[in-house]
C-alpha positions in Angstrom: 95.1 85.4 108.3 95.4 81.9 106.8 99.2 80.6 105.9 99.3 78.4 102.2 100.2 74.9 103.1 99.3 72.9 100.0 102.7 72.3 98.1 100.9 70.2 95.4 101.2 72.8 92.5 103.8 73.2 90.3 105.3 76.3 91.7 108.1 77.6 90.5 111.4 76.2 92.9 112.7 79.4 94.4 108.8 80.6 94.9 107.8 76.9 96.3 110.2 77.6 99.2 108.4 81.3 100.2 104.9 79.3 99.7 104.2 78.6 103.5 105.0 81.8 104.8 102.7 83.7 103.0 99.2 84.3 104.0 96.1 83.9 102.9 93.6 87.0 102.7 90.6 87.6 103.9 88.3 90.3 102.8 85.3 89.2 105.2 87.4 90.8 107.8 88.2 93.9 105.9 89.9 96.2 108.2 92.0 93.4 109.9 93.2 92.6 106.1 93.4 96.1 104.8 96.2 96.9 108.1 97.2 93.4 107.0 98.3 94.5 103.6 99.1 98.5 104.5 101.7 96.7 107.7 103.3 95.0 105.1 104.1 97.3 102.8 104.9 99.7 105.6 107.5 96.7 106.5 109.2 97.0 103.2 112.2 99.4 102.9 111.8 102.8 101.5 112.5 103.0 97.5 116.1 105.0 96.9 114.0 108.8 95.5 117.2 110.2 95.0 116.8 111.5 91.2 112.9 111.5 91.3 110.9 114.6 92.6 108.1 113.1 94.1 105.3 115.4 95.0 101.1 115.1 95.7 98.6 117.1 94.0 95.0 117.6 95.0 92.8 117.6 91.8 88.8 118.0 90.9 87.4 114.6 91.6 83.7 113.4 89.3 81.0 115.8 89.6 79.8 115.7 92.9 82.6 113.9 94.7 85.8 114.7 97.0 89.0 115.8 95.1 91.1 112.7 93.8 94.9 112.4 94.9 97.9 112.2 92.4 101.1 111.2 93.1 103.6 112.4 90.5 106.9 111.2 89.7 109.8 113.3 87.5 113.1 111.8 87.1 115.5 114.3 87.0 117.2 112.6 83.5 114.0 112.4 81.3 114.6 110.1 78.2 111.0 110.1 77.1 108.2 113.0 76.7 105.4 110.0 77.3 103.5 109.5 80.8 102.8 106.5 82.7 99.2 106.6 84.6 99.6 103.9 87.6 96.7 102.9 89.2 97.1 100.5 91.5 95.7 96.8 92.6 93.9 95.5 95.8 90.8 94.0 94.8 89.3 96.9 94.3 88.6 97.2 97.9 92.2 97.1 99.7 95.1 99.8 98.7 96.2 103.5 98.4 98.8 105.2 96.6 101.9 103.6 99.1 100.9 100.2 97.2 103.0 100.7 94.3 104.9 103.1 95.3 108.6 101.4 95.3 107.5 100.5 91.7 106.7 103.3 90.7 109.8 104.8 91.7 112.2 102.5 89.7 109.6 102.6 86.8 110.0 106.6 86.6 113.5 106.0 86.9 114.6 103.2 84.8 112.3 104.7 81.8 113.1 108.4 82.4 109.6 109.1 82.7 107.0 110.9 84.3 104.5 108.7 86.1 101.3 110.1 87.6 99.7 107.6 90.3 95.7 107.8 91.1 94.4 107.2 94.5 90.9 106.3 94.1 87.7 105.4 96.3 87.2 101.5 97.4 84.9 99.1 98.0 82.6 98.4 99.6 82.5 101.9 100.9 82.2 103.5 97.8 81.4 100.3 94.9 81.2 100.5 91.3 81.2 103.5 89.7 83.0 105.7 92.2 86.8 104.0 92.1 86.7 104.0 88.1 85.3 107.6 87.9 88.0 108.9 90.3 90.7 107.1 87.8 89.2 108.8 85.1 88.9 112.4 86.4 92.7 112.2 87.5 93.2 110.4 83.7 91.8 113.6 82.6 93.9 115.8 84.9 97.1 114.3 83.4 95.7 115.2 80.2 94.6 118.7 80.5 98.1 119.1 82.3 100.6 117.7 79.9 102.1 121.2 79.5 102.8 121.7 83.1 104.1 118.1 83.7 106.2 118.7 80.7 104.4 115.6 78.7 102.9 114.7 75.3 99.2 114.7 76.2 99.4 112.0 73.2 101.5 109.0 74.5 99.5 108.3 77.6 100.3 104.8 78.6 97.8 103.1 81.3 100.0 100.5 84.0 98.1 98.8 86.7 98.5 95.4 87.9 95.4 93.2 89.7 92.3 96.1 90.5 94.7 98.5 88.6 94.4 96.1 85.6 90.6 96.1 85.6 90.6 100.1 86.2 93.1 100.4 83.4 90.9 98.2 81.0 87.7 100.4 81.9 89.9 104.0 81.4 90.7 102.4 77.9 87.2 101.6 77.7 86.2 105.0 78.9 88.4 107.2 76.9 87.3 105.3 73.6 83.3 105.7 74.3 84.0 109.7 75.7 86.2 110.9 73.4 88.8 111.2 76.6 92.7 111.4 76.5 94.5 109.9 74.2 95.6 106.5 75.5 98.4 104.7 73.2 98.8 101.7 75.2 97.4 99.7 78.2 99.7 97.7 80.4 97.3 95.1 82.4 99.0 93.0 84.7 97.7 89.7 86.2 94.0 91.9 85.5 90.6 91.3 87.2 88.4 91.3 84.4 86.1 88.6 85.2 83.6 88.1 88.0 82.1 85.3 86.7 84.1 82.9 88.7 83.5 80.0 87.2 86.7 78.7 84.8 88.9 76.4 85.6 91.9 78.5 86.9 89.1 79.0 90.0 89.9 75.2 91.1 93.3 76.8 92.5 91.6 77.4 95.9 95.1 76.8 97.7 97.2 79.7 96.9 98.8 82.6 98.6 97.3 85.8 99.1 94.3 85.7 96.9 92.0 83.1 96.8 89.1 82.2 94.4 86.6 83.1 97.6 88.4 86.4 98.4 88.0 87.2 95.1 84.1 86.3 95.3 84.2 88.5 98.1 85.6 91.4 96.3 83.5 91.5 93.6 80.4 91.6 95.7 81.7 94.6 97.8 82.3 96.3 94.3 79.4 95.5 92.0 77.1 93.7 94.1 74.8 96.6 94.5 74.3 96.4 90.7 70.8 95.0 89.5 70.5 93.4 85.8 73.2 93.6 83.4 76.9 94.0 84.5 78.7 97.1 82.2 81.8 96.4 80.8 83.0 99.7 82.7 82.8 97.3 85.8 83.5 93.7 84.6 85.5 94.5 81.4 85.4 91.2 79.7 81.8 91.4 79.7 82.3 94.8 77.5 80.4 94.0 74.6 82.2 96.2 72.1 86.4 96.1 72.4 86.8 97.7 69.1 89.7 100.4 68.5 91.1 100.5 71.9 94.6 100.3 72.3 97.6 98.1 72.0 97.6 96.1 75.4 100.3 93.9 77.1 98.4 91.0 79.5 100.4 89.3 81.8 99.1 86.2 83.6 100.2 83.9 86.0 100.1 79.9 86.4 98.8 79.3 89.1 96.4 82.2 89.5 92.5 82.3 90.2 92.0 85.4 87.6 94.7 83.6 85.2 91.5 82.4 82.6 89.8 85.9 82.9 93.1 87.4 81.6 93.2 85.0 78.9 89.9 85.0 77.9 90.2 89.3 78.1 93.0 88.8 75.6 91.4 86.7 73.0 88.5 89.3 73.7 91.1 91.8 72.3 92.7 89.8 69.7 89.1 89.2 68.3 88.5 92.3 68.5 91.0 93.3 65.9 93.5 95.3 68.6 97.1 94.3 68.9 98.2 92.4 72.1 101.0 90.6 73.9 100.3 88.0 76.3 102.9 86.5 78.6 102.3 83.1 81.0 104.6 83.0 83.8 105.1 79.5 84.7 105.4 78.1 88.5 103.5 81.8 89.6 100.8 83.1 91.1 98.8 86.1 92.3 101.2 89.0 93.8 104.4 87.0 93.4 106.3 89.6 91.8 107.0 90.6 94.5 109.4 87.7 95.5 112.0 89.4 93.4 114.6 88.0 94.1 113.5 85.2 92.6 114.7 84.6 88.6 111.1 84.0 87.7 110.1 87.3 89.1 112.7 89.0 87.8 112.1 87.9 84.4 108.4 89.5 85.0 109.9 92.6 86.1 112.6 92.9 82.9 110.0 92.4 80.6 107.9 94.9 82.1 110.1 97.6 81.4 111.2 96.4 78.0 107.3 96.6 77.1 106.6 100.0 78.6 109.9 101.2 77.3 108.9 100.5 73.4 105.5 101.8 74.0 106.8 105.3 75.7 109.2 105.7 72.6 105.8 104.4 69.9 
């Protein structure tokens, strides 16, 4: 994979220094990028579980497909009867349930909540619908199961960053249009909600990790098959109705291919007559939370829990 060498862009200091070390991916070589992405996360240490039962759970997958995978998180000091639903990011092509794992762990712990984590199908093996219809049947799960996971069936909160910020969009989208769970609020980080491609944010052809051509790539693995008009289930800002779905937090960052979509997805919103909070980190870009160490970052991180925090207690 490709290193980042352009230090024209305003990053952020302590981010500009990490900048040429990180690479660049490359989805037309899928299985060199997916052990690309699994390697590194597998080089990351293991998350401190002490205080949070972690545990797997096989559940019915959409009419005619495999069972879908949960990872469930219970702290042992619970502070809230509210559930998190992670789904997580890649692209929609590259990830599993390891992705967010360290995350999800502190996330379960800081907040004192339970967090159920979906491992869904991916592109291009399995495109558009198949990945969003997993999501939903384990959405459902957590539902149907709030009694045995000890949770308020109605203070469902979605979380997913990237991918898991355009699956998270669709649930909301999904659980509106089918009468589904209840879903009070929608966490989208740095989301993929636009496969358009053509807004000015996609000039940032120079940046770590995820470039505007990867993305290109990504989208065709995952809707590409699809003939006519693109639903909103897939490419969410090209939902036309956004009516009564929940509160949503967007995050987006500076220097960031998807940063427009995100902003354009929140006007959508706003426009739309539902509450949201949008936050710009300055100096970033795509996947640099997890430089944190970084002040930046960590700023991203804090505010992240302050915002899931008040919407668990809502």
């Amino acid at each position: 994979m490709n290193t980042t060498t352009d230090a024209a862009y305003p990053y952020d200091p302590e981010l500009a220094r990490i900048v040429p070390t990180l690479p660049v991916l490359d989805p037309t070589h899928l299985s060199a990028t997916r052990k690309l992405m699994a390697d590194m996360f597998a080089g990351m240490p293991a998350p401190d579980t002490t205080g949070i039962d972690v545990t797997e759970r096989s559940v019915p997958g959409p009419e005619g497909a495999p069972d879908v995978t949960l990872r469930i998180y219970r702290p042992e000091q619970r502070t809230t009867d509210g559930v998190i639903y992670n789904v997580h990011g890649g692209g929609l092509i590259l990830g599993d349930l390891d992705t967010d794992h360290a995350r999800n762990v502190s996330l379960c712990r800081e907040l004192g909540t339970v967090l159920v984590s979906v491992d869904y199908r991916l592109a291009p093996e399995h495109p558009y619908p198949a990945g969003l219809e997993d999501a939903y049947a384990g959405l459902v799960w957590t539902a149907a199961n709030a009694a045995e996971l000890g949770v308020d069936p109605q203070r469902l909160v979605l979380h997913g960053a990237s991918a898991g910020g355009n699956l998270c969009a669709a649930l909301a989208l999904l659980a509106r249009d089918r009468g589904g769970p209840a879903v009070v609020f929608q966490f989208l980080g740095v989301p993929q909600v636009d496969d358009r491609l053509d807004t000015p944010s996609m000039a940032l052809t120079d940046v770590p990790f995820w470039t505007p051509e990867a993305f290109a790539t990504a989208w065709r693995y995952y809707i590409g098959h699809l003939e006519g008009d693109v639903p909103g289930y897939a490419v969410p800002l090209r939902a036309e109705d956004l009516s009564g779905l929940p509160a949503a937090y967007i995050s987006v960052m500076h220097l960031d291919p998807l940063r427009d979509g995100g902003l354009a997805y929140a006007q959508a919103l706003l426009q739309a007559g539902v509450t949201v909070e949008l936050h710009l980190f300055p100096g970033t870009f795509h996947g640099s939370v997890f430089a944190d160490q970084t002040a930046v970052s960590q700023r991203e991180l804090d505010e992240e829990l302050a915002v899931l925090r008040a919407a668990l207690s809502s």
